[in-house]
C-alpha positions as CSV (number, residue, x, y, z in Angstrom):
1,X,40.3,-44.2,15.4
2,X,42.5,-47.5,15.1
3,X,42.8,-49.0,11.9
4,X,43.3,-53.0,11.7
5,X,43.9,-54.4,7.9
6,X,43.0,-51.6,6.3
7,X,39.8,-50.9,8.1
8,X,38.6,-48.5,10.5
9,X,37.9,-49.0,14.2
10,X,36.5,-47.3,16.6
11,X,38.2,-47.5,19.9
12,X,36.4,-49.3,23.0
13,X,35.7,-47.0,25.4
14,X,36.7,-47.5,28.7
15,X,34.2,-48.2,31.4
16,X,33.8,-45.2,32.9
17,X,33.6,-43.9,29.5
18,X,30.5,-44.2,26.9
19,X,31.6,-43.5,23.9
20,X,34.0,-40.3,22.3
21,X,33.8,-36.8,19.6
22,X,35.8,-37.6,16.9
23,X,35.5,-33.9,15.7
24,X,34.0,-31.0,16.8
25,X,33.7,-26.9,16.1
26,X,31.7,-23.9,16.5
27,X,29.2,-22.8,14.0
28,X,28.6,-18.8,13.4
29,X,26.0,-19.2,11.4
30,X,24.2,-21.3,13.5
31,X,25.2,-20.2,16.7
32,X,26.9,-23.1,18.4
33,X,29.0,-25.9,19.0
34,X,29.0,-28.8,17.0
35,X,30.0,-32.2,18.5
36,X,30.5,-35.3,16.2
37,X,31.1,-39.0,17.7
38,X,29.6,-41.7,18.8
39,X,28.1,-43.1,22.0
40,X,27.0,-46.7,23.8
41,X,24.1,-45.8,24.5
42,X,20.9,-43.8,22.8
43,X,19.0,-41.4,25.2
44,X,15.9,-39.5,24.1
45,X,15.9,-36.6,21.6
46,X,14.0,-33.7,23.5
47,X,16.6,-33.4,26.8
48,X,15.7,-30.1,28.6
49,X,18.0,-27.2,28.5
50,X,21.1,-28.6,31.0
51,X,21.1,-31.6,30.2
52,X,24.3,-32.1,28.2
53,X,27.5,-29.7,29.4
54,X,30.5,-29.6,27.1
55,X,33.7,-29.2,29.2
56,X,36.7,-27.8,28.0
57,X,40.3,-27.0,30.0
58,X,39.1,-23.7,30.7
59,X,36.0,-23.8,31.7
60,X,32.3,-25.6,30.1
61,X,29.0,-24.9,28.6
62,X,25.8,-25.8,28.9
63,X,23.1,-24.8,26.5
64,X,20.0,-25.6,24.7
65,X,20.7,-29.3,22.9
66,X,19.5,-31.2,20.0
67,X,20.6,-34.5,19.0
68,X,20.6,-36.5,15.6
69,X,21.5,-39.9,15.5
70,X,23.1,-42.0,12.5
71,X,24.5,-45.1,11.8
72,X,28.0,-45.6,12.1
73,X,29.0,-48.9,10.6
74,X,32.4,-49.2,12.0
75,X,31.2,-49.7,15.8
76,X,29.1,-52.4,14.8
77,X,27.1,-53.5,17.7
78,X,28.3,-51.1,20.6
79,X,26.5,-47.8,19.7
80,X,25.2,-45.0,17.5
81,X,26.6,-42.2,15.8
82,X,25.3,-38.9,17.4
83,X,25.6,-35.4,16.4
84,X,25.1,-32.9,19.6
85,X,24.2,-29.3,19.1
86,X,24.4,-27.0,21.8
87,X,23.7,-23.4,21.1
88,X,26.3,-21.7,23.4
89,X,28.0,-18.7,22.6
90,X,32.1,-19.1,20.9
91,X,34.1,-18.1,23.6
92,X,37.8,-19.8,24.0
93,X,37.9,-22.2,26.5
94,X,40.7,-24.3,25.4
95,X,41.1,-28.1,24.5
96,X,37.7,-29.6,24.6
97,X,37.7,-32.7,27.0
98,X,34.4,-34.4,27.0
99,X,30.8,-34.5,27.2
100,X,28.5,-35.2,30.2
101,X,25.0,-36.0,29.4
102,X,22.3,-36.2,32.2
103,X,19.9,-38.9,31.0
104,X,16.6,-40.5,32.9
105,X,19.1,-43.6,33.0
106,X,22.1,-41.8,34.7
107,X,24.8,-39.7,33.5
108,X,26.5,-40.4,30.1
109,X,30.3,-39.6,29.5
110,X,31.4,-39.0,26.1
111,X,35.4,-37.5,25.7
112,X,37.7,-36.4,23.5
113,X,39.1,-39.2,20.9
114,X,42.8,-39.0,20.6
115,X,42.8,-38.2,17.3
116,X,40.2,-35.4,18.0
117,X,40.1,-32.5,15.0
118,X,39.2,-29.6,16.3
119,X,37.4,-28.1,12.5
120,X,37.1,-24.5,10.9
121,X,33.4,-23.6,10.7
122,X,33.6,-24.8,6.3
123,X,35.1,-27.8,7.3
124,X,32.9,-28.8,10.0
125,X,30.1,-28.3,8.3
126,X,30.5,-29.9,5.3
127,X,31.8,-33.2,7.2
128,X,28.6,-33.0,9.8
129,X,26.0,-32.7,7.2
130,X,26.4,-35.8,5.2
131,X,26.0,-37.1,8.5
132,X,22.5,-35.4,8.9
133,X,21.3,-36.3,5.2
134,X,20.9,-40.1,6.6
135,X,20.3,-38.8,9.9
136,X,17.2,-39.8,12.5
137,X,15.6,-38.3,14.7
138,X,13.7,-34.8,15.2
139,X,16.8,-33.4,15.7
140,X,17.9,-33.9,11.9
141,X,15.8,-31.6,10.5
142,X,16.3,-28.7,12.6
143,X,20.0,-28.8,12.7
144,X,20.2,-29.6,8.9
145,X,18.1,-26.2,8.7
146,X,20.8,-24.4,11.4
147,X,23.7,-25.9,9.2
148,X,22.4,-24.0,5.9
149,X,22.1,-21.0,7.4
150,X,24.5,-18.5,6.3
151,X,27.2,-16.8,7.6
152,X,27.5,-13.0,8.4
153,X,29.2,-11.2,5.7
154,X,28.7,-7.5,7.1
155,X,25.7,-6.7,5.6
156,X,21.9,-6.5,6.7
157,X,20.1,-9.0,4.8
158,X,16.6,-8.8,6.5
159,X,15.3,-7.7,3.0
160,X,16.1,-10.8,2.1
161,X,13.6,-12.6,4.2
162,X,10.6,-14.2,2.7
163,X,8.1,-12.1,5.5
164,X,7.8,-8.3,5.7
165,X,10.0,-7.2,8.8
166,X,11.6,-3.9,9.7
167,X,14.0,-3.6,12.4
168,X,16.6,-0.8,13.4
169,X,18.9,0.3,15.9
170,X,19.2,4.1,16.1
171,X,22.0,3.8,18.8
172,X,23.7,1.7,21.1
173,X,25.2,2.2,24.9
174,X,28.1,0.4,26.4
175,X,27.8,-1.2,29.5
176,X,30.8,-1.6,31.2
177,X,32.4,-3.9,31.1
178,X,31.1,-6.1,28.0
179,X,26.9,-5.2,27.5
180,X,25.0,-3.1,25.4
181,X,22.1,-1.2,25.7
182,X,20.1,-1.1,22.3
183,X,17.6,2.0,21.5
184,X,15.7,1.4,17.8
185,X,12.3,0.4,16.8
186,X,11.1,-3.2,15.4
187,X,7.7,-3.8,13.3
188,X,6.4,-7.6,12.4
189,X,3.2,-7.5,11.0
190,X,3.3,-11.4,10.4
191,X,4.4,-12.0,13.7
192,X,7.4,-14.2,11.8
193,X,10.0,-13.3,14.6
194,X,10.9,-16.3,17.3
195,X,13.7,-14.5,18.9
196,X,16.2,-11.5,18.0
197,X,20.2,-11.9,19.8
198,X,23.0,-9.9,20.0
199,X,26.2,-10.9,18.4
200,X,29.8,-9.4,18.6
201,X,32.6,-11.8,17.1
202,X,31.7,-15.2,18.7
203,X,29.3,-13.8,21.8
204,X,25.9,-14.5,21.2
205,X,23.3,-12.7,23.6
206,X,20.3,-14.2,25.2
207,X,17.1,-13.7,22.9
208,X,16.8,-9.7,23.5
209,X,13.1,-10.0,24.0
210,X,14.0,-11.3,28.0
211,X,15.4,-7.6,28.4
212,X,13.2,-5.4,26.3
213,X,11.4,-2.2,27.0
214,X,8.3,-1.1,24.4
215,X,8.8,2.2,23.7
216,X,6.7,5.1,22.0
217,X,7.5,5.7,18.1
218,X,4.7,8.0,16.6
219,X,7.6,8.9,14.0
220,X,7.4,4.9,12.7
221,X,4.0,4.4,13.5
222,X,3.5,7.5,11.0
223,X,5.4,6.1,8.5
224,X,4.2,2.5,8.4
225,X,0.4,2.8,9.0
226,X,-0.4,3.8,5.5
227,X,1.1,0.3,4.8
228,X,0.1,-2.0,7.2
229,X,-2.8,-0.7,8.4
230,X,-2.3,-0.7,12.9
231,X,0.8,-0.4,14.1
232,X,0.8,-0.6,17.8
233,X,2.8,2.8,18.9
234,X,4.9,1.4,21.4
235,X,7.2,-0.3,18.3
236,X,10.0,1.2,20.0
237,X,12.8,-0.7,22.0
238,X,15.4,-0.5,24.7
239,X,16.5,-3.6,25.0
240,X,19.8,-4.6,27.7
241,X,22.2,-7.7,26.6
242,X,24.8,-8.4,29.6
243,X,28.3,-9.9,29.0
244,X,27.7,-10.0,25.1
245,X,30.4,-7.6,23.6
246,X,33.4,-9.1,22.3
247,X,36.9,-6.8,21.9
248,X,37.0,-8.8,18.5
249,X,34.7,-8.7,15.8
250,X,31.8,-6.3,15.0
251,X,28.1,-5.8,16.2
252,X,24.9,-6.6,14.7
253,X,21.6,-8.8,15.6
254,X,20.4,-12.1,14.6
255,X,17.0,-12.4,13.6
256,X,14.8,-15.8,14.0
257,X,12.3,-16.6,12.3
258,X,9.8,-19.4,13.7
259,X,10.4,-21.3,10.6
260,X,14.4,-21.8,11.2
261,X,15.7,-18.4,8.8
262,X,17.7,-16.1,9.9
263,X,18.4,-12.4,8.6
264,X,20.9,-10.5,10.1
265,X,20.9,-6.8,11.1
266,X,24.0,-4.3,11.4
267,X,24.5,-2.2,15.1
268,X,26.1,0.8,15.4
269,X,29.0,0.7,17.4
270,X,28.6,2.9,21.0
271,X,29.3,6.3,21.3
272,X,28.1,8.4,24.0
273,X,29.2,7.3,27.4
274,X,28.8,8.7,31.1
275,X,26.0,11.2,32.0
276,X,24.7,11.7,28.4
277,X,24.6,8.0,27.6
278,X,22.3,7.6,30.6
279,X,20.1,10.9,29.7
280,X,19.9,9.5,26.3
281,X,18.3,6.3,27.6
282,X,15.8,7.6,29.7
283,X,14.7,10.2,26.8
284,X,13.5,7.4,25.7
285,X,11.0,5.7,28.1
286,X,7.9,6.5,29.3
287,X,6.5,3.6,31.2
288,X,2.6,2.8,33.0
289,X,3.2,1.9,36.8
290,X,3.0,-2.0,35.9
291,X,5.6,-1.9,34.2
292,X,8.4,0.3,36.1
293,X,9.8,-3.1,38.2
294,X,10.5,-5.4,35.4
295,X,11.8,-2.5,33.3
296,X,14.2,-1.4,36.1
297,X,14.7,-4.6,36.9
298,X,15.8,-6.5,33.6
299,X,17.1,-3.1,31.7
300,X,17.4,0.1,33.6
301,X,18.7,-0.7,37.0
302,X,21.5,-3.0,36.3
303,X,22.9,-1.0,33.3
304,X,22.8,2.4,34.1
305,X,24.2,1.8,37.6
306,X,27.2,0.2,35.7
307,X,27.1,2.9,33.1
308,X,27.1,5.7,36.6
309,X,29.7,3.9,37.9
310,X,31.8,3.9,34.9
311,X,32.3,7.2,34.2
312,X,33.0,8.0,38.2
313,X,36.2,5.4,37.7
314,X,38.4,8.2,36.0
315,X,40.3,10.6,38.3
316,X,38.6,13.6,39.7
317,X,40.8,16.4,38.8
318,X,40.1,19.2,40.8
319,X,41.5,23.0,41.7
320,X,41.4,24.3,45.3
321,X,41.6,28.4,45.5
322,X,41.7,29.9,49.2
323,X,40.1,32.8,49.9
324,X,41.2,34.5,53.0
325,X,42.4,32.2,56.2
326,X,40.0,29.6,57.2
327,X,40.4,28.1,60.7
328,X,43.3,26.3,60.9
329,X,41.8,23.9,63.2
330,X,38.3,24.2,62.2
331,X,35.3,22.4,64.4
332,X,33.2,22.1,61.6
333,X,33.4,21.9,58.1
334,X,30.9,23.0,55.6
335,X,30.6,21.4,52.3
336,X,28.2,22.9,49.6
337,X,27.8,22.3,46.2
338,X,27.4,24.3,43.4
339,X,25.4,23.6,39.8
340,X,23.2,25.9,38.2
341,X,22.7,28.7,40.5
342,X,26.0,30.2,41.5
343,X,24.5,33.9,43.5
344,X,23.2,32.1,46.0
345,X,26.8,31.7,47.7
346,X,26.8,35.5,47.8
347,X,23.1,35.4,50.0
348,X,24.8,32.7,52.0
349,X,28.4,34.0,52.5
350,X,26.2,37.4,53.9
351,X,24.6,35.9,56.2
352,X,26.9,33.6,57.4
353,X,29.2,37.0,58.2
354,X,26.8,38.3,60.1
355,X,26.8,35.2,62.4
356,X,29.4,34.9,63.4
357,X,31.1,31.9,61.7
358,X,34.6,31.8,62.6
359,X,35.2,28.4,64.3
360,X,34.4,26.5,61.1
361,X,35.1,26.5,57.2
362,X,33.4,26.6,54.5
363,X,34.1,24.5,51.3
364,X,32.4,25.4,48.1
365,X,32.6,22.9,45.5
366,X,31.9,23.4,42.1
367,X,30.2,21.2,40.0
368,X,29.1,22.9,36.7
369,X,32.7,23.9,35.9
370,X,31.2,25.9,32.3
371,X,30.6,28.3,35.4
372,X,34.3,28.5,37.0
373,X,35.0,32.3,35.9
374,X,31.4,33.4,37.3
375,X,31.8,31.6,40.7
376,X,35.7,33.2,41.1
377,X,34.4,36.5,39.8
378,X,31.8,36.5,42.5
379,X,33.8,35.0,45.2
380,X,36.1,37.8,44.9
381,X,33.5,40.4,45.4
382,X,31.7,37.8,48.3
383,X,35.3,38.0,50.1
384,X,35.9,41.8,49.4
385,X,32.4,42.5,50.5
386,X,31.9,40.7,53.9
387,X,35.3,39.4,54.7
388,X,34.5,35.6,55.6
389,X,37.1,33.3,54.9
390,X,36.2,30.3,52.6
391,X,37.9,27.9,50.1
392,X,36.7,26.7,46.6
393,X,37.4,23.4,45.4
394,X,37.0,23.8,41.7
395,X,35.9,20.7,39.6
396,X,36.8,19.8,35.7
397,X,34.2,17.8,35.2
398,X,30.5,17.4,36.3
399,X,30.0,14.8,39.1
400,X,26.7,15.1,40.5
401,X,25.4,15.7,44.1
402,X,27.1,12.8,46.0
403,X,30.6,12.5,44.4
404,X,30.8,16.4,44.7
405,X,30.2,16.3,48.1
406,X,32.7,13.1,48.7
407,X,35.5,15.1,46.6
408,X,34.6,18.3,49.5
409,X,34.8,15.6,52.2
410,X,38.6,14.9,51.3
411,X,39.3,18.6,51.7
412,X,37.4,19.1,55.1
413,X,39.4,19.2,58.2
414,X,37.2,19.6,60.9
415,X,35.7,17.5,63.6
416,X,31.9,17.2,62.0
417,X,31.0,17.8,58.7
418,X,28.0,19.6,57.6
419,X,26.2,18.8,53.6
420,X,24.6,21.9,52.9
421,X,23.1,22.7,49.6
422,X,23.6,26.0,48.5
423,X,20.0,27.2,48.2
424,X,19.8,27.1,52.3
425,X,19.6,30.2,54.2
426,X,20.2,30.5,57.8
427,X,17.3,31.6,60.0
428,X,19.1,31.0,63.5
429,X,22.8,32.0,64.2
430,X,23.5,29.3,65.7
431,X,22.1,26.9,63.8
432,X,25.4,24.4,63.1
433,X,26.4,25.0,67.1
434,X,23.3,23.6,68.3
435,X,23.2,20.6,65.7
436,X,27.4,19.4,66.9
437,X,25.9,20.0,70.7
438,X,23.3,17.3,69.8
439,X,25.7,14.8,68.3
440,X,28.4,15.9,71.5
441,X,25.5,15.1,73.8
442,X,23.8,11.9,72.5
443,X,26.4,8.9,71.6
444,X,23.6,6.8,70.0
445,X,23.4,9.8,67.4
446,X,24.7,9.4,64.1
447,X,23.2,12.1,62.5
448,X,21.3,15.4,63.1
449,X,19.5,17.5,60.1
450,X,18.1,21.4,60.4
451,X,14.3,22.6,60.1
452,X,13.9,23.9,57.3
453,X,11.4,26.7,55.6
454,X,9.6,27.9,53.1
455,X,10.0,31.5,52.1
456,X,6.7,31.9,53.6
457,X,7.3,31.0,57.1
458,X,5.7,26.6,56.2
459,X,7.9,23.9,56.7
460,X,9.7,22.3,54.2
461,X,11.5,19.6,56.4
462,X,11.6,18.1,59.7
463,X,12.6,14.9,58.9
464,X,11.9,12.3,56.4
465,X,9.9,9.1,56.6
466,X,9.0,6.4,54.1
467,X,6.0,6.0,51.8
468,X,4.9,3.7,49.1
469,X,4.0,5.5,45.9
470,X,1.5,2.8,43.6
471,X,1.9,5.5,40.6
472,X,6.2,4.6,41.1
473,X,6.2,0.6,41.2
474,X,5.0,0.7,44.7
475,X,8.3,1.5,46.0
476,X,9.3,3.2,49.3
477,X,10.0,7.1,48.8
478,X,11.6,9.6,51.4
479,X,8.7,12.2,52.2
480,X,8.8,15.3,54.4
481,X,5.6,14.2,56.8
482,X,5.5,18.0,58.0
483,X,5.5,19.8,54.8
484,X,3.6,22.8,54.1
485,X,2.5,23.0,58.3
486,X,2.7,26.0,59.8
487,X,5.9,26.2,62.0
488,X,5.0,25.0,66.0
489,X,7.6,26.1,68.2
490,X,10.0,23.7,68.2
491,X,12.4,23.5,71.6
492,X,14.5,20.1,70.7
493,X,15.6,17.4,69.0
494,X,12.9,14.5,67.0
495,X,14.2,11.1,65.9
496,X,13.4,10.2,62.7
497,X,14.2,7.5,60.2
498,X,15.8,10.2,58.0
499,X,16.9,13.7,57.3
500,X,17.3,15.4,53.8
501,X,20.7,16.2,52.2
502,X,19.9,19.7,52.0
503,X,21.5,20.1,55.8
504,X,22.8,17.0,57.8
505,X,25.4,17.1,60.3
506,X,27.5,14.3,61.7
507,X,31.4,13.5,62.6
508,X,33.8,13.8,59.9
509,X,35.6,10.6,61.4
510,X,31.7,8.4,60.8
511,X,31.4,10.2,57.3
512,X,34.8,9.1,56.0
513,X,34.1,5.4,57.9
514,X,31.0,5.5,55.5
515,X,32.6,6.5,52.1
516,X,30.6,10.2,52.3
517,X,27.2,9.6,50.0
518,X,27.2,6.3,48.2
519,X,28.0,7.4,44.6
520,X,25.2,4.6,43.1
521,X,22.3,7.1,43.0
522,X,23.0,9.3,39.8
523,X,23.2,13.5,39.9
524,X,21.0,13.6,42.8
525,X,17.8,11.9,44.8
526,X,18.1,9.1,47.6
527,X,21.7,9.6,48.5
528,X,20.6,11.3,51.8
529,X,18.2,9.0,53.3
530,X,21.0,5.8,51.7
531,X,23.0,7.0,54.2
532,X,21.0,7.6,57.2
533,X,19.6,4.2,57.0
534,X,23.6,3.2,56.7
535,X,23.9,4.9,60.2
536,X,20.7,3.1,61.5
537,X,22.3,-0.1,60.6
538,X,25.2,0.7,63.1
539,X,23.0,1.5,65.3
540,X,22.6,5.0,64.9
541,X,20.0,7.5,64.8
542,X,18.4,10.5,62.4
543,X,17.3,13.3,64.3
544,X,16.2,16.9,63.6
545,X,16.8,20.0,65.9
546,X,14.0,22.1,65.7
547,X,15.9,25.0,67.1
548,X,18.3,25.2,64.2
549,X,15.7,26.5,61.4
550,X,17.1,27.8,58.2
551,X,15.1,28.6,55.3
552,X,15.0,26.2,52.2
553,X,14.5,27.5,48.2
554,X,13.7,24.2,47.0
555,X,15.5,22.9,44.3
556,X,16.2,26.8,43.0
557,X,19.7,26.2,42.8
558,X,19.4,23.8,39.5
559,X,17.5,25.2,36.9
560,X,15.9,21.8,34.5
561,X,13.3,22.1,32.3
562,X,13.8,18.5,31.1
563,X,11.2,17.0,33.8
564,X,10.8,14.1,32.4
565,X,14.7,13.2,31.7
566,X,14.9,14.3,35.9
567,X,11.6,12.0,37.0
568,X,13.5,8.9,35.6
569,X,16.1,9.7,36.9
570,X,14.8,10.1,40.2
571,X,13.3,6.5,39.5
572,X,16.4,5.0,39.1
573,X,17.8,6.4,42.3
574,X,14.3,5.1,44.2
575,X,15.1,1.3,42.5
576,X,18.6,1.0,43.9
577,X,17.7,2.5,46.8
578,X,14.3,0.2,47.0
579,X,16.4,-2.9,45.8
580,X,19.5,-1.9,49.1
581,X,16.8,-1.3,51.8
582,X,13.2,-2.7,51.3
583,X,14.3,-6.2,49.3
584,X,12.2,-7.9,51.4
585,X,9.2,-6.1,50.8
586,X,7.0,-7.1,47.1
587,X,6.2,-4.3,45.5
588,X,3.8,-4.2,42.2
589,X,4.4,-7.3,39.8
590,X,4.3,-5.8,36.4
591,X,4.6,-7.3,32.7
592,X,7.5,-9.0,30.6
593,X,8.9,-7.2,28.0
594,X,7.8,-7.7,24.3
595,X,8.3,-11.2,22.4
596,X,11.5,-11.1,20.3
């Protein structure tokens, strides 16, 4: 401001300009910026969410608003004082450099005074409410309410509140690289809550309840019903808040009450990352079919594929071990991985010797590395025994199915590669010939899979095909349309729109073009058919040879009782894949999450 005999005055603003912020700062406590000033013009206090965007050198925000005007004596006749609220999170951007506000009128443009203080959250305060005591507008009491809120001090002070409210978090997930993933329990019998957020240092999350998952808590509901009389069993929570975790400052949630108070709740910082960070959320869950999109959708899907992903960044240390003298110029390689189950390489390295397998390798991978001296042990005596060469690629760390099998594609070195699961057993000797004669034969191929058996003779697979599953959101699931049949003579190759992981075949120059088995789909589930429809997008085709038939022990090689941990899983897997492939399709609409 100018000052002229002793008085101050408020600069003119020029004409593309309607007025400036004399001083402005961010509020913890009540969760946004304050900016102070005046303006030329009055627009209406209830702008929609949008309407006013701060912008600063590095960037600008735009937020929920509320405005309070005052009376500001030294501009006389050309304006207002205003106060402008916008509840946007804290993040740095720099010098602020003005306001634009969209009004029914046209667009308003308020900047930076030059003698523009940028305050500490004390001092802005205690020079903005003085302005709000004499304040009008509906504005005036709402952010007078905001401004005597107070500020987080490191402890929970929901005890505090003047309604009975119990809230917890048991455990927290980081989502790479700045969300959370909350798991805890939350009981209002008052229904006081308006909205519950996420803050770390100055990020400030949506209101959690617009990524929230109801979850059953017998253990609360137990303890609480004796008080309160019902308590609705699914008082249990995993909620999902993106792009909200700070590297400064600590974590804890901001509770809302529909009367204005806040009480404030402390988080336990992450711990468990990778593989058991992802079991750990899908303990949890147990959802109704109406409810699997928006849960995948809002919480699940986008998290834990960036959790997944995460922990397959690191380097995938790995031993290789020879035994014998594979092929140097091998026409096939054979890639199987191991978890769980390591005897059945013995069944398969027997009858491989006793067909004759010299003009391809084998590469066994292992993925369950608590298991390294039991695999070496037995492929010492597997070597000793039947005298078929073979290498074993020897992982430190657990992978899953598709990474396993990318880390054996970098090893192969033949012409075609083969993904064969370990609990396969060869019917037909020439079973992987007559698979590479199909691809050699047919350019429009991209890949070919085996027929595979029960131990009874039935068939297990003969390609795969798509059906929707109402009890699993509706979405599209690879099914075996033959299983069970009795086995018809089969003298040739069937297209199909996919073949199962358990035995494909196709070039090794195509596979490493693709990136082996997209690495999206966690442990196991969806990876196969992912890449056939891949293929079908270049214009090739699935097919299976009846004539190569090998016998399948389904899912034998991984022994998991946790059914449940291994159905959500499988879940997951059938959202990304639904979500890559079938977008256009509308699968069940199911309900929003709960109301914080």
């Amino acid at each position: 401001m100018l000052k002229k005999a002793g008085v101050s005055v408020a600069p003119k603003p020029a004409a593309a300009e309607h007025g400036y912020v004399d001083f402005h700062g961010y509020g913890t406590a009540a969760g946004g910026w304050l900016f102070c000033g005046w303006s030329t013009q009055r627009w209406a206090d209830d702008l929609p969410p949008g309407a006013v965007v701060a912008h600063f050198e590095r960037g600008q925000l735009s937020a929920d608003v509320i405005t309070c005007w005052h009376d500001r004596p030294d501009i006389a006749d050309r304006g207002m004082g205003v106060v402008i609220f916008l509840a946007a999170t804290g993040r740095s951007l720099g010098e602020f450099l003005a306001l634009e506000i969209a009004t029914p009128a046209g667009t308003l443009r308020i900047v930076a005074a030059r003698t523009l203080h940028h305050l500490r959250e004390a001092d802005l305060v205690g020079r903005a409410r003085p302005l709000l005591v004499n304040g009008l507008g509906v504005g005036r009491s709402r952010l007078l309410a905001l401004l005597s809120r107070q500020v987080y001090d490191g402890s929970s002070t929901l005890g505090r509140l003047p309604v009975p409210l119990h809230l917890a978090v048991d455990e927290t997930v980081l989502v790479p690289p700045d969300g959370l993933l909350l798991i805890g329990w939350f009981v209002d019998p008052t229904s006081s809550v308006s909205s519950i957020r996420l803050r770390s240092g100055r990020g400030l999350s949506d209101p959690l309840g617009q990524r929230w998952i109801r979850t059953e808590r017998g253990d609360i509901v137990e303890a609480l019903a004796p008080k309160y009389g019902a308590v609705d069993r699914r008082c249990g929570f995993v909620a999902y808040a993106p792009a909200s975790v700070a590297e400064e400052g600590g974590l804890y949630l901001e509770v809302e009450l529909v009367n204005g108070e806040i009480g404030y709740e402390n988080v336990p910082q992450p711990v468990r990352r990778g593989l058991a960070a992802i079991r750990r959320v899908l303990e949890c869950v147990d959802l109704p079919p109406d409810e699997l999109e928006p849960a995948f959708d809002k919480v699940l899907g986008p998290s834990l594929v960036a959790v997944n992903r995460a922990r397959l960044t690191a380097e995938r240390r790995a031993t290789e071990i020879t035994f014998g003298e594979p092929p140097a110029e091998p026409v096939c390689s054979v890639i199987i991985p191991l978890y769980g189950r390591m005897d059945f390489a013995m069944y398969q390295l027997a009858l491989l010797s006793e067909h004759g397998f010299e003009r391809h390798e084998l590469i066994f991978v292992l993925d369950d590395p608590p298991r390294k001296r039991e695999l070496l042990d037995l492929a010492h005596s597997a070597y000793a025994r039947f005298g078929l060469p073979f290498r074993t690629v020897l992982l430190e760390e657990n992978l899953g199915f598709a990474p396993a099998n990318n880390v054996g594609l970098t090893y192969a070195r033949g012409e075609y590669i083969c993904f064969l699961n370990s609990d396969i057993m060869p019917k037909e000797p020439r079973w992987l010939d007559l698979m590479i004669e199909d691809l050699q034969a047919d350019p429009t191929l991209g890949i070919v899979g085996g027929l595979l058996l029960f131990e009874d003779g039935t068939v297990q697979h003969d390609g795969l095909a798509f059906e929707r599953l109402p009890q699993f959101g509706n979405w599209p699931f690879p099914k075996h349309p033959g299983k069970g049949r009795r086995l018809q003579q089969g003298t040739g190759i069937q297209r199909m729109e996919a073949v199962t992981g358990a035995c494909m075949t196709l070039s090794r120059a195509v596979a490493n073009e693709l990136g082996g088995f997209d690495e999206d789909y966690v442990t196991g589930d969806f990876e196969d058919s992912d890449l056939c429809l891949r293929l079908k997008a270049r214009g090739l085709g699935a097919a299976v040879d009846a004539r190569a038939v090998l016998y399948h022990l389904e899912r034998q090689s991984q022994v998991t009782p946790d059914r449940r941990w291994r159905m959500y899983v499988s879940l997951l897997n059938a959202w990304t894949h639904t979500r890559r492939w079938f977008r256009g399709a509308s699968p069940q609409r199911g309900k929003e999450g709960a109301r914080p």
